[in-house]
Backbone as XML, in Angstrom:
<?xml version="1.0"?>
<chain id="A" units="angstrom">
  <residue number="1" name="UNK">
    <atom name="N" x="82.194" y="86.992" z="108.312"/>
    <atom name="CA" x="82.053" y="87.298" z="109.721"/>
    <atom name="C" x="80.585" y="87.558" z="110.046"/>
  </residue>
  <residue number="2" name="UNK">
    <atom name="N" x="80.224" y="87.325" z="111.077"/>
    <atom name="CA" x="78.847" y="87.385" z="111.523"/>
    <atom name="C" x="78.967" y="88.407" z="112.156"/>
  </residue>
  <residue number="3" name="UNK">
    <atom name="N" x="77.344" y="89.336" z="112.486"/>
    <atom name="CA" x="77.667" y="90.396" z="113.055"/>
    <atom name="C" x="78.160" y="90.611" z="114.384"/>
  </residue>
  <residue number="4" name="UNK">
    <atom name="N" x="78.095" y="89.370" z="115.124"/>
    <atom name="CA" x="78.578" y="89.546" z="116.479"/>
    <atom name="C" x="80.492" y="89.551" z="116.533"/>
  </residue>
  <residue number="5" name="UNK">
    <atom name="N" x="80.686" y="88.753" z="115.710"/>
    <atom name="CA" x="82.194" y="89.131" z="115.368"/>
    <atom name="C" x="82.686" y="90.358" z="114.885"/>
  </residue>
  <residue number="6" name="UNK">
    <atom name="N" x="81.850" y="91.017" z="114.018"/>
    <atom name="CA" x="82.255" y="92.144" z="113.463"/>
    <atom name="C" x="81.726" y="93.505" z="114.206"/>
  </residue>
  <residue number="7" name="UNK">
    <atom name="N" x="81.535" y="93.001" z="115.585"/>
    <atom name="CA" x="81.113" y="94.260" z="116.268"/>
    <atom name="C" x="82.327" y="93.750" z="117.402"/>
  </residue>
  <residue number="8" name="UNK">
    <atom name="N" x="82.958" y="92.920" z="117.921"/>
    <atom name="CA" x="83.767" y="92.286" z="118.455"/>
    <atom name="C" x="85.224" y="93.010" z="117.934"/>
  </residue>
  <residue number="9" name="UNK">
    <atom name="N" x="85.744" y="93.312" z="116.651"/>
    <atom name="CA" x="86.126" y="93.365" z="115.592"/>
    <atom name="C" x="86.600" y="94.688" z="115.927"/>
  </residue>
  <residue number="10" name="UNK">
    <atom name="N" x="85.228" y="95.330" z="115.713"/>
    <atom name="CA" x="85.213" y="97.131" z="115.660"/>
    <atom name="C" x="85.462" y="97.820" z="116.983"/>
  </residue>
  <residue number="11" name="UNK">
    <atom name="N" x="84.680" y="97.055" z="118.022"/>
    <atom name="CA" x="85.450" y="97.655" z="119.701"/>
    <atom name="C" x="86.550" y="97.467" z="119.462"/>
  </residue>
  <residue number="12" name="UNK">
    <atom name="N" x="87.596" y="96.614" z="119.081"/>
    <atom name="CA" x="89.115" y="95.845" z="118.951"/>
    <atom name="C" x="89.719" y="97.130" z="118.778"/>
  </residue>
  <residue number="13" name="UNK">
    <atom name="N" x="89.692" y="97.408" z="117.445"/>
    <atom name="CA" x="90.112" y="98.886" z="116.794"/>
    <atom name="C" x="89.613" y="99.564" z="117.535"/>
  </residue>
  <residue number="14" name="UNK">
    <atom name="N" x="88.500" y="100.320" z="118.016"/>
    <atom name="CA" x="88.208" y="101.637" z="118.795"/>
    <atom name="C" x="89.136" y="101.486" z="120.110"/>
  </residue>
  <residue number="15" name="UNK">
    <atom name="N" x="89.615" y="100.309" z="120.731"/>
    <atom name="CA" x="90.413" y="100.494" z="121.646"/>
    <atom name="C" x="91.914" y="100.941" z="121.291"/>
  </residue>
  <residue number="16" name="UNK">
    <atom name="N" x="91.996" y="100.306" z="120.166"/>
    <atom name="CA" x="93.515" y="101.012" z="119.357"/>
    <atom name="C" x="93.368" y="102.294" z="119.281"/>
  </residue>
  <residue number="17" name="UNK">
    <atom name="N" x="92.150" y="102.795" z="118.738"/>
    <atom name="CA" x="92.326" y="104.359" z="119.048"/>
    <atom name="C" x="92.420" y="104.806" z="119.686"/>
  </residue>
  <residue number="18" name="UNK">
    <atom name="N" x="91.998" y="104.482" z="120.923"/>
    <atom name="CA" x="92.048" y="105.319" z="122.369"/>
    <atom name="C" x="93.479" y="105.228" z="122.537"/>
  </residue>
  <residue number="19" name="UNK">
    <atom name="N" x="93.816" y="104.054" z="122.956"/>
    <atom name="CA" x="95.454" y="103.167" z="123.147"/>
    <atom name="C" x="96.163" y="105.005" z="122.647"/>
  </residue>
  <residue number="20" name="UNK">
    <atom name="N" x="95.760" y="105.061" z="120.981"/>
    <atom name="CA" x="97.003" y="106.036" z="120.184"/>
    <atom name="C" x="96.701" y="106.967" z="120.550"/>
  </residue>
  <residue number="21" name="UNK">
    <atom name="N" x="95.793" y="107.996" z="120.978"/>
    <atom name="CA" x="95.210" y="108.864" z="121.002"/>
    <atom name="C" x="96.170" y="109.269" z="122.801"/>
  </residue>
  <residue number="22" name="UNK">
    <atom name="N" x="95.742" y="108.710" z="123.733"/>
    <atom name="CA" x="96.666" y="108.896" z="124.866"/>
    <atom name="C" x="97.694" y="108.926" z="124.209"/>
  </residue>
  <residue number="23" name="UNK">
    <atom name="N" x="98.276" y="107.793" z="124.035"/>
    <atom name="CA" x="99.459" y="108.244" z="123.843"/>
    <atom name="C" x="100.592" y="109.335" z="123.049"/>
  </residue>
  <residue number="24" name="UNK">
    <atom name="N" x="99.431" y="109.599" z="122.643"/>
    <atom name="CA" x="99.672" y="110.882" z="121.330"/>
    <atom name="C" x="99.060" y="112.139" z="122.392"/>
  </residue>
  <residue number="25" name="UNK">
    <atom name="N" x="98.916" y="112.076" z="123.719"/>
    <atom name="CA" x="98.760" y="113.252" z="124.854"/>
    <atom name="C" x="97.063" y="113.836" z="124.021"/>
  </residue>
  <residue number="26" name="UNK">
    <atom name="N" x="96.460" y="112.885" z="123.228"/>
    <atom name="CA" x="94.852" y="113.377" z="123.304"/>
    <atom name="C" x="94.054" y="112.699" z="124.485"/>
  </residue>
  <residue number="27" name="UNK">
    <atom name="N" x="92.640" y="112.981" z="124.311"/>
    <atom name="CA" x="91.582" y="112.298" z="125.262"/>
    <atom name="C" x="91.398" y="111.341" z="124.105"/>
  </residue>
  <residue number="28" name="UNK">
    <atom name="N" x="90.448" y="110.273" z="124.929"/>
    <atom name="CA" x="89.924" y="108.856" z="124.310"/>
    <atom name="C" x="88.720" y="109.559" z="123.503"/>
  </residue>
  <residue number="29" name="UNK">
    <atom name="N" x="88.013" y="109.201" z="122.647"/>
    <atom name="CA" x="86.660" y="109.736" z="121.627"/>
    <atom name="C" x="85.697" y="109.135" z="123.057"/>
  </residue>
  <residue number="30" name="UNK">
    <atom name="N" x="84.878" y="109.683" z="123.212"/>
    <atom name="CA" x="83.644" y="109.534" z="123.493"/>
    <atom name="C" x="82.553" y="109.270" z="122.749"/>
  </residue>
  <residue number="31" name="UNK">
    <atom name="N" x="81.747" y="108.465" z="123.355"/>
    <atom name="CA" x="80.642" y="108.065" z="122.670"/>
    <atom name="C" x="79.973" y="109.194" z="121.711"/>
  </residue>
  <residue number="32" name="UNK">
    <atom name="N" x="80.024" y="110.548" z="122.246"/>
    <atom name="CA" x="79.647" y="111.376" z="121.733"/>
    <atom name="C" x="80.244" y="111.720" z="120.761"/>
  </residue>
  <residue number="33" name="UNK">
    <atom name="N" x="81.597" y="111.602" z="120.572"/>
    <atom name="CA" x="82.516" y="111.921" z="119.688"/>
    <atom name="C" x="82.614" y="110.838" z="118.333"/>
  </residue>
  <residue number="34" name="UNK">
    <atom name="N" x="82.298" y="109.435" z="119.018"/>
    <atom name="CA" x="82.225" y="108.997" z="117.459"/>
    <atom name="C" x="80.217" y="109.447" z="117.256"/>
  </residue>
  <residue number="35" name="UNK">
    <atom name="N" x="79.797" y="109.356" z="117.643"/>
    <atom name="CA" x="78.328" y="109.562" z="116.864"/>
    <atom name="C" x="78.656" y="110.839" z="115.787"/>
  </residue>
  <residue number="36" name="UNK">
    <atom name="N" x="78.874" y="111.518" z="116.651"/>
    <atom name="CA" x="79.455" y="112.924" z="115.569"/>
    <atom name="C" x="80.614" y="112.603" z="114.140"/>
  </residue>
  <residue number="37" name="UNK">
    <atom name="N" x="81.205" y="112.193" z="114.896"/>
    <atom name="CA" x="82.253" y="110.945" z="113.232"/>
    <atom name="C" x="81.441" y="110.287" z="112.264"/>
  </residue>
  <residue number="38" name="UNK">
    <atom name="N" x="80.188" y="109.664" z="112.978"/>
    <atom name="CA" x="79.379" y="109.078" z="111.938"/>
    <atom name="C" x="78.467" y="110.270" z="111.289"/>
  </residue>
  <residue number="39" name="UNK">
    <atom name="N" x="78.284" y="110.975" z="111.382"/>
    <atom name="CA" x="77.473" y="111.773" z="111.154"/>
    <atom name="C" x="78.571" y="112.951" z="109.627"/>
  </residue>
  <residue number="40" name="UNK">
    <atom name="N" x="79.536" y="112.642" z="109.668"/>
    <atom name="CA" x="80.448" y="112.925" z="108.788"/>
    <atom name="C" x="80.974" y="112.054" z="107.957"/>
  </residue>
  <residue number="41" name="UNK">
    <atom name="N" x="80.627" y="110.816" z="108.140"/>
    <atom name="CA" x="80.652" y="110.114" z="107.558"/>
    <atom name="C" x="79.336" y="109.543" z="106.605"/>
  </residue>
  <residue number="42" name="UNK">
    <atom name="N" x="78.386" y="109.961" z="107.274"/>
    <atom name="CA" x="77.186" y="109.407" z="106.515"/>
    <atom name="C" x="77.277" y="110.834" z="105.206"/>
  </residue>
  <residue number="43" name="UNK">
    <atom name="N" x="77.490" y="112.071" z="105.618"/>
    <atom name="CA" x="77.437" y="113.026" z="104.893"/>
    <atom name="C" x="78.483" y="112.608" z="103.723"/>
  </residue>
  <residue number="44" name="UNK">
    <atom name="N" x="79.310" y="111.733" z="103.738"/>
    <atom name="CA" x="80.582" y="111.347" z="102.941"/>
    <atom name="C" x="80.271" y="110.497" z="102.260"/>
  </residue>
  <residue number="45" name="UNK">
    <atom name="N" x="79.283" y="109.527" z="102.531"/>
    <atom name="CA" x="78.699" y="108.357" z="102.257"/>
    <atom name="C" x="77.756" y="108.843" z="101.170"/>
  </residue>
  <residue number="46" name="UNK">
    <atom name="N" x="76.579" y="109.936" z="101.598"/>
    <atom name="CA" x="76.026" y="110.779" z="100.802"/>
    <atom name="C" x="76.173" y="110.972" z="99.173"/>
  </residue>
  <residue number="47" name="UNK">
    <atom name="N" x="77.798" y="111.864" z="99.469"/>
    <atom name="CA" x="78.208" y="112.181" z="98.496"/>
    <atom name="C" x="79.111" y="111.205" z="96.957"/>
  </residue>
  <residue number="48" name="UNK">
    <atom name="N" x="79.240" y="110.490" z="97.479"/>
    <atom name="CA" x="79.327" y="108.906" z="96.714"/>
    <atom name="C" x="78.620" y="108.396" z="96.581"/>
  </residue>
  <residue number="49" name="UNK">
    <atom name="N" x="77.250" y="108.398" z="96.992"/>
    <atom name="CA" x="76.288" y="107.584" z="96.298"/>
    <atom name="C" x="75.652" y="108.781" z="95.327"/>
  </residue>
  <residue number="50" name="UNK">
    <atom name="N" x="75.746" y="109.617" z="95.152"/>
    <atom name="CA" x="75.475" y="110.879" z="94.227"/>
    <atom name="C" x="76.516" y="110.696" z="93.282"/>
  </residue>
  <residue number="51" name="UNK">
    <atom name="N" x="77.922" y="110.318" z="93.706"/>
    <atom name="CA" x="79.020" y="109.832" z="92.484"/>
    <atom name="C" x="78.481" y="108.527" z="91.319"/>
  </residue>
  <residue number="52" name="UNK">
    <atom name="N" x="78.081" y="107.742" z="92.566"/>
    <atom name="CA" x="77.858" y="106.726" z="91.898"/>
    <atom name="C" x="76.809" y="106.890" z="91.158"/>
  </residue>
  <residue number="53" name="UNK">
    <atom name="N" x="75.803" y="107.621" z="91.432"/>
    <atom name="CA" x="74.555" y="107.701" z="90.349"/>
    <atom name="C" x="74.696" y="108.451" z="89.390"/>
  </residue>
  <residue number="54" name="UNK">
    <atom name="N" x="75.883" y="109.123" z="89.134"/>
    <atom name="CA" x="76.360" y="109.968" z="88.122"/>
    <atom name="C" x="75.621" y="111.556" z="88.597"/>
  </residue>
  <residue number="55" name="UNK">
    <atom name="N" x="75.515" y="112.057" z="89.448"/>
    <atom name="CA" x="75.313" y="112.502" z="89.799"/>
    <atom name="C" x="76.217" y="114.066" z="90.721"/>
  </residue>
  <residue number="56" name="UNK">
    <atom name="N" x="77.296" y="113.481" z="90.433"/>
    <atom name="CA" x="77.969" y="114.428" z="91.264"/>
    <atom name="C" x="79.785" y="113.756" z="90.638"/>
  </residue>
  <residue number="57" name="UNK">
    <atom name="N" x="80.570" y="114.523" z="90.681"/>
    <atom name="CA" x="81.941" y="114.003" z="89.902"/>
    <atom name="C" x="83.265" y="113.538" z="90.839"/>
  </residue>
  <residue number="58" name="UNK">
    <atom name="N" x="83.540" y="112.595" z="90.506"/>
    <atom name="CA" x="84.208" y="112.344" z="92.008"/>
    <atom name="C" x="85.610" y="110.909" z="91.330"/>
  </residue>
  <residue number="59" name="UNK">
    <atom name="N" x="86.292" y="111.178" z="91.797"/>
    <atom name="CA" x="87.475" y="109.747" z="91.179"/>
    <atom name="C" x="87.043" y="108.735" z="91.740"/>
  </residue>
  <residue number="60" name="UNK">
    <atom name="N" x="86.880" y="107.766" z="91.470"/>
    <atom name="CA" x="87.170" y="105.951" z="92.496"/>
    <atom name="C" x="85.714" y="106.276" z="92.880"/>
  </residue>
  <residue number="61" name="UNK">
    <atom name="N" x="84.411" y="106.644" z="92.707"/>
    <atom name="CA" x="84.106" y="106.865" z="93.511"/>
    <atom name="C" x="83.085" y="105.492" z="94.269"/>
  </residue>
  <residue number="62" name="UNK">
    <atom name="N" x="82.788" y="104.261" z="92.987"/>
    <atom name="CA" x="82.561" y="103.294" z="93.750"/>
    <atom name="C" x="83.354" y="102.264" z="94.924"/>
  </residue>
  <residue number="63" name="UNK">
    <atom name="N" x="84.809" y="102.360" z="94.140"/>
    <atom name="CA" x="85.671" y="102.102" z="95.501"/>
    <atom name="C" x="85.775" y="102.533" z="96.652"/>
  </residue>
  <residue number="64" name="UNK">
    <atom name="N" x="85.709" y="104.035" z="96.697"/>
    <atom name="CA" x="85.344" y="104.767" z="97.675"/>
    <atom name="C" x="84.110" y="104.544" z="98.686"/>
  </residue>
  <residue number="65" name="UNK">
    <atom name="N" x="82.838" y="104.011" z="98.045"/>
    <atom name="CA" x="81.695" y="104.032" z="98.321"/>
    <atom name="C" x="81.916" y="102.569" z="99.369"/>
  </residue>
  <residue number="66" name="UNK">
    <atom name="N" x="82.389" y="101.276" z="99.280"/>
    <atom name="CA" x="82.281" y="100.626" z="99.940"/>
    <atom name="C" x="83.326" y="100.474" z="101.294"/>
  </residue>
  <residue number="67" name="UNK">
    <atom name="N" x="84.556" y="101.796" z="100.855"/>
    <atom name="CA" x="84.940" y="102.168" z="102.338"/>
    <atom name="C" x="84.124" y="102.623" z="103.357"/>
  </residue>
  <residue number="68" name="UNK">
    <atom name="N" x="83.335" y="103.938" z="102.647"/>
    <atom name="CA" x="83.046" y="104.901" z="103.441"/>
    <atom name="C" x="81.345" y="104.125" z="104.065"/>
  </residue>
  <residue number="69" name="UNK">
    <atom name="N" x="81.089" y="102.788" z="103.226"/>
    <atom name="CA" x="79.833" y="102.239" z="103.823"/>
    <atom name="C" x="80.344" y="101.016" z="105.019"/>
  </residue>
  <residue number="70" name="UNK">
    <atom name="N" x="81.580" y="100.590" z="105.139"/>
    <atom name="CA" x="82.639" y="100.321" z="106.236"/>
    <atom name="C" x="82.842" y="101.226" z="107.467"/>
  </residue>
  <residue number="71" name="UNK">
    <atom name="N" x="83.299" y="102.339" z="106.797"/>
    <atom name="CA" x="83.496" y="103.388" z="107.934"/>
    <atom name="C" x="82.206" y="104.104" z="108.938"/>
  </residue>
  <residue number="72" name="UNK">
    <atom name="N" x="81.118" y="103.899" z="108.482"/>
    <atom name="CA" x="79.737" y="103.769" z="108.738"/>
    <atom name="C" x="79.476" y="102.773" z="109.380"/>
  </residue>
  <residue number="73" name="UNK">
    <atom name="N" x="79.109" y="101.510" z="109.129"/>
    <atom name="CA" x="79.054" y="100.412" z="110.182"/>
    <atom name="C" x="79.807" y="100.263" z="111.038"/>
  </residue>
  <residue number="74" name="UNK">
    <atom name="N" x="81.389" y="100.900" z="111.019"/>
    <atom name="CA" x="82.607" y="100.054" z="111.911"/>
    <atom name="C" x="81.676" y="101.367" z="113.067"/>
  </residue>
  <residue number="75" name="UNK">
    <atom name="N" x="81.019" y="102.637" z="113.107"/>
    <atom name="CA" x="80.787" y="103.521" z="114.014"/>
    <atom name="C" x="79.394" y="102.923" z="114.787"/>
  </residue>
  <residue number="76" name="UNK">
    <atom name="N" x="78.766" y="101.998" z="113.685"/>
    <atom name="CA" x="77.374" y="102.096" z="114.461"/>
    <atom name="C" x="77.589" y="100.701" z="115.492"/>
  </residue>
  <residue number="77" name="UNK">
    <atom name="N" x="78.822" y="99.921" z="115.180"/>
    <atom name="CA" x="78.924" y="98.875" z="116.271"/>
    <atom name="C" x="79.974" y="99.370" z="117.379"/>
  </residue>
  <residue number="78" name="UNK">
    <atom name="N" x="80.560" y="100.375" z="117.303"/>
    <atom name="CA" x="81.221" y="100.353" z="118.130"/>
    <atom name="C" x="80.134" y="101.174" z="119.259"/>
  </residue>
  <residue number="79" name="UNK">
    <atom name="N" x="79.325" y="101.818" z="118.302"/>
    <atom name="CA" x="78.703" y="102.228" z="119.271"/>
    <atom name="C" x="77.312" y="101.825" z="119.987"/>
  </residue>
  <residue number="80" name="UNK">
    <atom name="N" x="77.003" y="101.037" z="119.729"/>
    <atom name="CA" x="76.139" y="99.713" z="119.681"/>
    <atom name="C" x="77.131" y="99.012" z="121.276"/>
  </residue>
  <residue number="81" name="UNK">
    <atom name="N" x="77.925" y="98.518" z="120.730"/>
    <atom name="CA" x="78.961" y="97.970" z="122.224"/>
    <atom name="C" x="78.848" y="98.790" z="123.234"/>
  </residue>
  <residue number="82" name="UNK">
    <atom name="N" x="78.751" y="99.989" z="122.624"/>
    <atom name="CA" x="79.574" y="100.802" z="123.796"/>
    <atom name="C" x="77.950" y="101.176" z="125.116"/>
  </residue>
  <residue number="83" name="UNK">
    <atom name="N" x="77.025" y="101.044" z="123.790"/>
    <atom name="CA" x="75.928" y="101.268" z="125.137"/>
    <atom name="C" x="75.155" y="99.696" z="124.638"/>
  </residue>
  <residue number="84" name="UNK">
    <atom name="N" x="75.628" y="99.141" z="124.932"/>
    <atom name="CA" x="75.179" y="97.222" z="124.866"/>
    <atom name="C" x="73.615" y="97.261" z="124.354"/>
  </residue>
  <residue number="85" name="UNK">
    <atom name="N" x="73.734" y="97.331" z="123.130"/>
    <atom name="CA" x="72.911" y="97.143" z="121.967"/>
    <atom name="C" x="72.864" y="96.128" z="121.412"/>
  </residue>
  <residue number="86" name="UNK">
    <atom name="N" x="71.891" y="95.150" z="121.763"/>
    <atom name="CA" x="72.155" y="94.051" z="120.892"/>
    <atom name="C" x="71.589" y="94.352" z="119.468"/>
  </residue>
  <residue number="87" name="UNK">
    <atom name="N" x="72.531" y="94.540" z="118.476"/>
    <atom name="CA" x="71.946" y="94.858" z="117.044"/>
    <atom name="C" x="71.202" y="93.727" z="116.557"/>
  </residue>
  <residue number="88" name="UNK">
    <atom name="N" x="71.615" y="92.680" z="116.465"/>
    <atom name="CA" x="70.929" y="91.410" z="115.731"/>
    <atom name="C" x="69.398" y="91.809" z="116.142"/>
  </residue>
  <residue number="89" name="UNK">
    <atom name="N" x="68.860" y="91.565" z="117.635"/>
    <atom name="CA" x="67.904" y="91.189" z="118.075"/>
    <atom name="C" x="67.128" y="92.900" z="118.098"/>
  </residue>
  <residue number="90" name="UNK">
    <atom name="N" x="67.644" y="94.031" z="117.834"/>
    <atom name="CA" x="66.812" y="94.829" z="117.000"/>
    <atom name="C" x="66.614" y="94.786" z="116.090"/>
  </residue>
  <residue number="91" name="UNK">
    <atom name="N" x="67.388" y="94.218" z="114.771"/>
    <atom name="CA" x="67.268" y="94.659" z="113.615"/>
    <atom name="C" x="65.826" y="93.609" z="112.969"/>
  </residue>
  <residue number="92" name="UNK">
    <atom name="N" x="65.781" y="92.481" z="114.163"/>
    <atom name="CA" x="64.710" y="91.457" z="113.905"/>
    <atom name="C" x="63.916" y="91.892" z="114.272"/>
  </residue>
  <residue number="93" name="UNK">
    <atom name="N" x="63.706" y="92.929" z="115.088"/>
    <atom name="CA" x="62.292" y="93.383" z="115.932"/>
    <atom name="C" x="62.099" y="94.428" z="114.596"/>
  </residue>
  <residue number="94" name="UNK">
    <atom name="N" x="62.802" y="95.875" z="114.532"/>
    <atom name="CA" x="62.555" y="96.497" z="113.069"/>
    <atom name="C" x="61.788" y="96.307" z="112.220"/>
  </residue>
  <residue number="95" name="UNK">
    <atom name="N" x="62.725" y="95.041" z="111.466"/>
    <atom name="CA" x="61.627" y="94.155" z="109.999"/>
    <atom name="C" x="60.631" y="93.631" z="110.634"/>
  </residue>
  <residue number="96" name="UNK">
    <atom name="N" x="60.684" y="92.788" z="111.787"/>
    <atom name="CA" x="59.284" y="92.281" z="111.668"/>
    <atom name="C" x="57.983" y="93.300" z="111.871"/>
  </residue>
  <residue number="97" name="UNK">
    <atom name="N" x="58.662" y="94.508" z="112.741"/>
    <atom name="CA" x="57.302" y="95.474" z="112.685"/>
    <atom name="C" x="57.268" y="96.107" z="111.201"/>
  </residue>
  <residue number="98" name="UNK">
    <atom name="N" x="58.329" y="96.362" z="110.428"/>
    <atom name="CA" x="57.717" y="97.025" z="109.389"/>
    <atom name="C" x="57.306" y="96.038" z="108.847"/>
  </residue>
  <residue number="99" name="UNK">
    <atom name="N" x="57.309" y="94.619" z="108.759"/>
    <atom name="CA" x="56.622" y="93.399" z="107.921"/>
    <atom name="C" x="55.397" y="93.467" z="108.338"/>
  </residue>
  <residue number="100" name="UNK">
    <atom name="N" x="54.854" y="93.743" z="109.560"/>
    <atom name="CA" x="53.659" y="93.754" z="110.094"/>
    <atom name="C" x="52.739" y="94.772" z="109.826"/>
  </residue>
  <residue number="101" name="UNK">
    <atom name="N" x="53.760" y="96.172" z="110.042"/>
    <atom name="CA" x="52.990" y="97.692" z="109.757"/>
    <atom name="C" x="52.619" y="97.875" z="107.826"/>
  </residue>
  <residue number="102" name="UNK">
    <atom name="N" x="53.376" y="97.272" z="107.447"/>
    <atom name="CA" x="52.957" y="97.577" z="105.554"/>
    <atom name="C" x="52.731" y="96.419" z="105.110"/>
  </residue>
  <residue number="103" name="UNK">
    <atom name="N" x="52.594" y="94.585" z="105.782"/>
    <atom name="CA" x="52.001" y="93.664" z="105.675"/>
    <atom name="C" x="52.651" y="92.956" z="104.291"/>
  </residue>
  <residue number="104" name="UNK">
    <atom name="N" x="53.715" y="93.033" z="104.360"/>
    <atom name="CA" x="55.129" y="92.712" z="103.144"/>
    <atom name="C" x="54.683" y="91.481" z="102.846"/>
  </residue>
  <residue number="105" name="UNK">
    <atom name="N" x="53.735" y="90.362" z="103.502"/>
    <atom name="CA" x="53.238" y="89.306" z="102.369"/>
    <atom name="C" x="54.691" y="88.314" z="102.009"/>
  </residue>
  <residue number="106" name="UNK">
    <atom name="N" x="54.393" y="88.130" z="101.001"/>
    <atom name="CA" x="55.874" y="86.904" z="100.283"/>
    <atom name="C" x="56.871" y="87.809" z="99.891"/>
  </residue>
  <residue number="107" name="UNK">
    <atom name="N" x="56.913" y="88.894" z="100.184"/>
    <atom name="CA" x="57.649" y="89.594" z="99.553"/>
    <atom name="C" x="59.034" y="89.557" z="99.793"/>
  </residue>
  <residue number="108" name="UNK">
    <atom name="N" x="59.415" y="89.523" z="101.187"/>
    <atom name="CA" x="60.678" y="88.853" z="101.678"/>
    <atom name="C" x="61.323" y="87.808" z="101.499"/>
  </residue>
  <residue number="109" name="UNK">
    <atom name="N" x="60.064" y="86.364" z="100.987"/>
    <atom name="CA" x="60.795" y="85.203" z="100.898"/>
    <atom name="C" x="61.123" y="85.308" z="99.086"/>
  </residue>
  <residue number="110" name="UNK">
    <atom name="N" x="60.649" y="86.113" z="98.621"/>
    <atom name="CA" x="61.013" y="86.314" z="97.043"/>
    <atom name="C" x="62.054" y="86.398" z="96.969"/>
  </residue>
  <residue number="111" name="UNK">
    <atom name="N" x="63.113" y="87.303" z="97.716"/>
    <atom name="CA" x="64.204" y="87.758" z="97.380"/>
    <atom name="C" x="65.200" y="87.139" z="97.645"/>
  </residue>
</chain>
C-alpha cells in the first residue's frame, strides 16, 4: 500500500471508532484525544524497543514491536487527514532540508 492508501485506510477505521463509540453512548475521540493515544503509544513503543535491545524483559516482544510501530502510524495518519496534511509532500521537504542542512552527499543513493 502506498501511503496515500494507507492513510485512506486509517481514517476508514477511525470512523469505525467513532461509528462504536456513539453507539456505545461515548463521544467521538477528538483530534486531541488521539494525539494523546499516540503519545501512549509511542511510550509503549519505547518500551519494546528497550525489549528488543535486551534491555528491558518483556514476552513477544519483537512481535509486539511491529504492532505497536502500526499503532503509531495508524495515529499519525489519521491525524494527518484529520487536519489535511499532506504527509508525502512533507516528508520530501524534511529530507531534503536535512540533506541540505548536514550536506548527506551520496549517502542516500548508497543505501
Amino acid at each position: 500500500m502506498d501511503l496515500d492508501a494507507l492513510r485512506v485506510r486509517a481514517a476508514a477505521i477511525a470512523e469505525l471508532y467513532d461509528r462504536h463509540n456513539i453507539a456505545a453512548g461515548r463521544e467521538p475521540w477528538r483530534s486531541s484525544d488521539l494525539a494523546l493515544g499516540f503519545v501512549g503509544d509511542v511510550g509503549d513503543l519505547a518500551k519494546l524497543v528497550l525489549a528488543v535491545d535486551g534491555r528491558r524483559e518483556t514476552t513477544d516482544a519483537h512481535q509486539r514491536l511491529g504492532h505497536e510501530l502500526a499503532d503509531c502510524l495508524w495515529s499519525v495518519l489519521v491525524l494527518a487527514d484529520r487536519y489535511r496534511v499532506d504527509l508525502a509532500t512533507e516528508f520530501a521537504r524534511l529530507t531534503a532540508a536535512i540533506e541540505q542542512q548536514i550536506g548527506a552527499g551520496d549517502v542516500c543513493e548508497t543505501r
